[in-house]
C-alpha positions, 0 to 999 in steps of 0.5 A: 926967270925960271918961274913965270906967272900969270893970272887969267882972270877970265878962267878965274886960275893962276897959270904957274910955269917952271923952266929950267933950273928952280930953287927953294927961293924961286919957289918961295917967292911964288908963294909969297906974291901969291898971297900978297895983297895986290897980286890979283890972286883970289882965295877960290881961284884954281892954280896950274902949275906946269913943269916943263920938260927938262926943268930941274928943281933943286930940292931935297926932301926938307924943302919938300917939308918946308913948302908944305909947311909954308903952303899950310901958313896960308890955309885959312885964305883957301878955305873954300877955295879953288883946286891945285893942278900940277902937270910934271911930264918927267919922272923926276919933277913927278916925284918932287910933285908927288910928295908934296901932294901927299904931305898936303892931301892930309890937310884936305887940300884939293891937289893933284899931279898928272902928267899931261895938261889936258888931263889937269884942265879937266880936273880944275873944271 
């Protein structure tokens, strides 16, 4: 499975990790597991999404579009909640990243990229 998830209740955030080759559909179901009842995900939890090094996310700029669009579906489930952290460690998957933040930032989400996972954790905290 190129995207593992785990919900660490005692920090109160979801860790998200991408390997290797992810698609529009891996993503997608993220989302929507995310937000399905019984995922044990909650509105004001913080999100850490981790791309690792080498991951190849198979996404052009609609995909981009319709992410932040799918993402946007949700938002009055994440009215007053946690803060999203991405750390993309290649240039690449920072861009990808990146322009999401943007089309995102516009609604008022609390979403950030960063290149290394401790500067992330200090942000989310």
């Amino acid at each position: 499975m190129p995207i593992e998830m785990v919900v660490e209740r005692e920090s109160w955030r979801v860790v998200t990790t991408l390997r290797g080759r992810v698609d529009y559909d891996d993503i997608i179901r993220v989302i929507q597991f995310l937000f399905a009842d019984g995922s044990g995900f909650e509105p004001d939890m913080n999100l850490l999404t981790m791309i690792e090094a080498g991951c190849r996310a198979e996404l052009g700029y609609e995909h981009i579009e319709s992410l932040a669009a799918r993402i946007r579906e949700h938002r009055d489930r994440r009215v007053g909640g946690g803060r999203t952290a991405v750390v993309a460690v290649d240039d690449e998957s920072y861009g990808i990243s990146r322009m999401l933040e943007s089309m995102l930032a516009f609604d008022g989400r609390e979403i950030m990229v960063f290149r290394n996972r401790q500067e992330a954790e200090a942000w989310l905290e």
